[in-house]
C-alpha positions as CSV (number, residue, x, y, z in Angstrom):
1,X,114.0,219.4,-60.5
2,X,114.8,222.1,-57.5
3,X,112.9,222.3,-54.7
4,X,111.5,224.9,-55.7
5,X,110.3,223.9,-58.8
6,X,108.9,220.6,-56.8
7,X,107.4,223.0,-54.8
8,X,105.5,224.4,-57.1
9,X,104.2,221.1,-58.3
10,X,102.9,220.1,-55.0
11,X,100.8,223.4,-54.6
12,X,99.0,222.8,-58.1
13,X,98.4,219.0,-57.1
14,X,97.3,220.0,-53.4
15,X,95.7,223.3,-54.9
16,X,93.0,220.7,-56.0
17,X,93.7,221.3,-59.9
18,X,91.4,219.5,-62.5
19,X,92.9,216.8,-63.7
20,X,90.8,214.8,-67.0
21,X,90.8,211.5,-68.4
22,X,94.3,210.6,-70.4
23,X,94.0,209.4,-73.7
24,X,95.7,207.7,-76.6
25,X,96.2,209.4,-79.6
26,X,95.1,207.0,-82.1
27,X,96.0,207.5,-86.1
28,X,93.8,204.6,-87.0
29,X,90.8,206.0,-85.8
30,X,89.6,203.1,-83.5
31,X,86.8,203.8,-80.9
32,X,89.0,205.5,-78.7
33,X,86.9,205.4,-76.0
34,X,87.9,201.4,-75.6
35,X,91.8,202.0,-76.5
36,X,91.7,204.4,-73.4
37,X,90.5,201.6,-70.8
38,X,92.7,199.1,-72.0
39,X,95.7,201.1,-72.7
40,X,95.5,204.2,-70.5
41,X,93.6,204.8,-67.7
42,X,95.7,207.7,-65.6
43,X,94.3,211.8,-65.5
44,X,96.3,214.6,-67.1
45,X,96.3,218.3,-66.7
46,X,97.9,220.7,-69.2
47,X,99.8,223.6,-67.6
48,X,99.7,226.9,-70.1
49,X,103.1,227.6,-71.6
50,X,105.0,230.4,-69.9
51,X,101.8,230.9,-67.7
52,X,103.9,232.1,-64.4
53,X,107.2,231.9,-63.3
54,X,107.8,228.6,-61.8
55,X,106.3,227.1,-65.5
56,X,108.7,229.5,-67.0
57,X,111.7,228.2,-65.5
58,X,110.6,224.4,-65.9
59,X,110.2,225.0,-69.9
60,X,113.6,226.8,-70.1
61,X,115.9,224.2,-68.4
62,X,114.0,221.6,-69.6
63,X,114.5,223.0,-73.4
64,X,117.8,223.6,-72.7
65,X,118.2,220.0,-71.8
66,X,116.4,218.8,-74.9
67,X,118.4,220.9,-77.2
68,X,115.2,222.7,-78.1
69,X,113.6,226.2,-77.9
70,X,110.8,226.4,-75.5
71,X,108.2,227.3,-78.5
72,X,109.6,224.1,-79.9
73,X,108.1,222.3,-76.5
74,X,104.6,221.1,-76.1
75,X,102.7,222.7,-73.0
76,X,104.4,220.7,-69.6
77,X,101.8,217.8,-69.0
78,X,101.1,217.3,-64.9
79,X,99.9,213.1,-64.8
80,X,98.3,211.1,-62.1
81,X,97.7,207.2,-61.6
82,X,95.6,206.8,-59.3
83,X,95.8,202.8,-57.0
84,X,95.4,200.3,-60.1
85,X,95.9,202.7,-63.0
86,X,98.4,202.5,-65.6
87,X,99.6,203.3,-69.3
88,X,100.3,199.9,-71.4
89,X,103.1,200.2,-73.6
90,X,103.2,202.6,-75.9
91,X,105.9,204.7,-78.1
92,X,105.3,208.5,-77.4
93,X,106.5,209.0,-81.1
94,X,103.7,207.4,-82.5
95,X,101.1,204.0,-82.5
96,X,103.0,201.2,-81.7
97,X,101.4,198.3,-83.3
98,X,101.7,194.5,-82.2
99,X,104.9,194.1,-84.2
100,X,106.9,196.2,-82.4
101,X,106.8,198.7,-85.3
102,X,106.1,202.6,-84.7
103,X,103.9,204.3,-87.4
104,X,104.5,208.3,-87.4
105,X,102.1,210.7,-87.0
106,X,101.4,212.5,-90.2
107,X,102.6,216.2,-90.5
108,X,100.4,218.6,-89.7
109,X,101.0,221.6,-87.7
110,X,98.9,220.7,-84.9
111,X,100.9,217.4,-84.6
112,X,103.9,217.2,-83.1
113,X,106.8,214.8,-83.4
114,X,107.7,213.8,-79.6
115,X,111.8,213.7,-80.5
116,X,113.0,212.9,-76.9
117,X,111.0,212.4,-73.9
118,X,112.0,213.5,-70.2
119,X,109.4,212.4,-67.4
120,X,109.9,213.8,-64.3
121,X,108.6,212.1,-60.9
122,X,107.2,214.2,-58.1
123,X,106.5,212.0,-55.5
124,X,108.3,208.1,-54.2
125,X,106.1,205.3,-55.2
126,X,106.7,202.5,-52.9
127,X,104.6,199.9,-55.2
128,X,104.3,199.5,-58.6
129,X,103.6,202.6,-60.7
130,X,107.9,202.0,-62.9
131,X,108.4,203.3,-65.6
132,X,109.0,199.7,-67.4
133,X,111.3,199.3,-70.8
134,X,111.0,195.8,-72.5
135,X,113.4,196.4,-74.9
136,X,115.7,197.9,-72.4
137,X,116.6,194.2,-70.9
138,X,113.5,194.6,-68.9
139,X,114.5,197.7,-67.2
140,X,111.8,199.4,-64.6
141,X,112.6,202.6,-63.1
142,X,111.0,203.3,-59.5
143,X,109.6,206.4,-59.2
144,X,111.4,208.4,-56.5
145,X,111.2,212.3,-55.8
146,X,112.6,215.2,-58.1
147,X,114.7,212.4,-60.1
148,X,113.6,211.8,-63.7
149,X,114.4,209.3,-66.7
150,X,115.2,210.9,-70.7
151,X,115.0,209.3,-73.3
152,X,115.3,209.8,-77.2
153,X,112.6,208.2,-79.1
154,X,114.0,208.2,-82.9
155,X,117.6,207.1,-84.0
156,X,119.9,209.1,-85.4
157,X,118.8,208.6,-89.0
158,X,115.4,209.9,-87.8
159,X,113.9,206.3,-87.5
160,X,111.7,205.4,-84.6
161,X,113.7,203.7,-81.8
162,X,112.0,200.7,-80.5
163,X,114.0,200.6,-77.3
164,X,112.2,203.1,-76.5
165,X,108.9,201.5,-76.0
166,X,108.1,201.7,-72.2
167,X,104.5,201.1,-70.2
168,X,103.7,203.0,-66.7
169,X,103.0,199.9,-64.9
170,X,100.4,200.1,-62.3
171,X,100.3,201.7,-59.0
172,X,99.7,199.4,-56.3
173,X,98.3,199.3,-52.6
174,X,95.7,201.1,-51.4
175,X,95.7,204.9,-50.9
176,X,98.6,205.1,-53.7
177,X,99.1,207.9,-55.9
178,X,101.8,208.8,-58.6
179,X,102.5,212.0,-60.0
180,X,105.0,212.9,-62.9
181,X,105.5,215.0,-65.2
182,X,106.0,214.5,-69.2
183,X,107.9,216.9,-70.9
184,X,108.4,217.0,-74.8
């Protein structure tokens, strides 16, 4: 990210913007009230597609990046993990069950496939709060200003990739915040 575009992210997160409970999209159909305490337990706000022009130039050079068309793109997602919250391990493709198999989401127009994933952090995290990887040789990426981590979620044959199952791991010490952002 530029500084500008980081910015921009620190006036929406200082601008006091509402941020709501994450979830877990769940195809099963499992009280999802339960999945989201013990799989997700971080706060989310959805920033309007093209709303101004700081959004505007995120979506294009991220899309750009991604090999997509910014109407391809879901809306840019602003997180927060607050001291002791955290996202288990997951597969943003689809459910990840205890098998280490993904199951897709079924096609429907109002569900989209999550292709590649780019996550962006905003701030440095001194404790806790990686980006961890399992199947990566147990790889953890420390969150640390304006860099970000990509990642391609299927194979080439359009197969899930299980490599690319990853947790945010908790934030730790008191007072501790960590902000990102997830772009698909």
């Amino acid at each position: 990210m530029t500084a500008t575009e980081l910015a921009y992210c620190d006036s929406l997160i200082q601008s006091k913007v509402k941020f709501q409970k994450s979830f877990v999209d769940d195809n099963e159909k499992h009280d999802s009230q339960l999945l989201e305490e013990e799989q997700r337990t971080s706060t989310f706000v959805s920033l309007q597609k093209l709303q101004n022009a700081p959004v505007a130039s995120l979506e294009r050079r991220a899309a750009e990046l991604l090999g997509l068309t910014v109407e391809q793109m879901e809306p840019l997602q602003l997180v927060r993990y607050r001291e002791g919250e955290f996202f288990g391990l997951h597969h943003d493709l689809g459910v990840l069950y205890e098998d280490q198999s993904v199951q897709l989401p079924p096609r429907q127009v109002w569900c989209r496939r999550r292709m590649a994933t780019l996550f962006v952090y905003l701030n440095n995290v001194e404790q806790g709060g990686c980006t961890y990887f399992p199947e990566c040789n147990h790889l953890r990426v420390q969150p640390r200003r304006g860099r970000a981590v990509l990642f391609c979620n299927i194979h080439e044959n359009g197969t899930p990739n299980v490599k690319t199952v990853h947790a945010g791991e908790a934030v730790l010490g008191k007072g501790n915040v960590k902000y990102g952002m997830n772009i698909w």
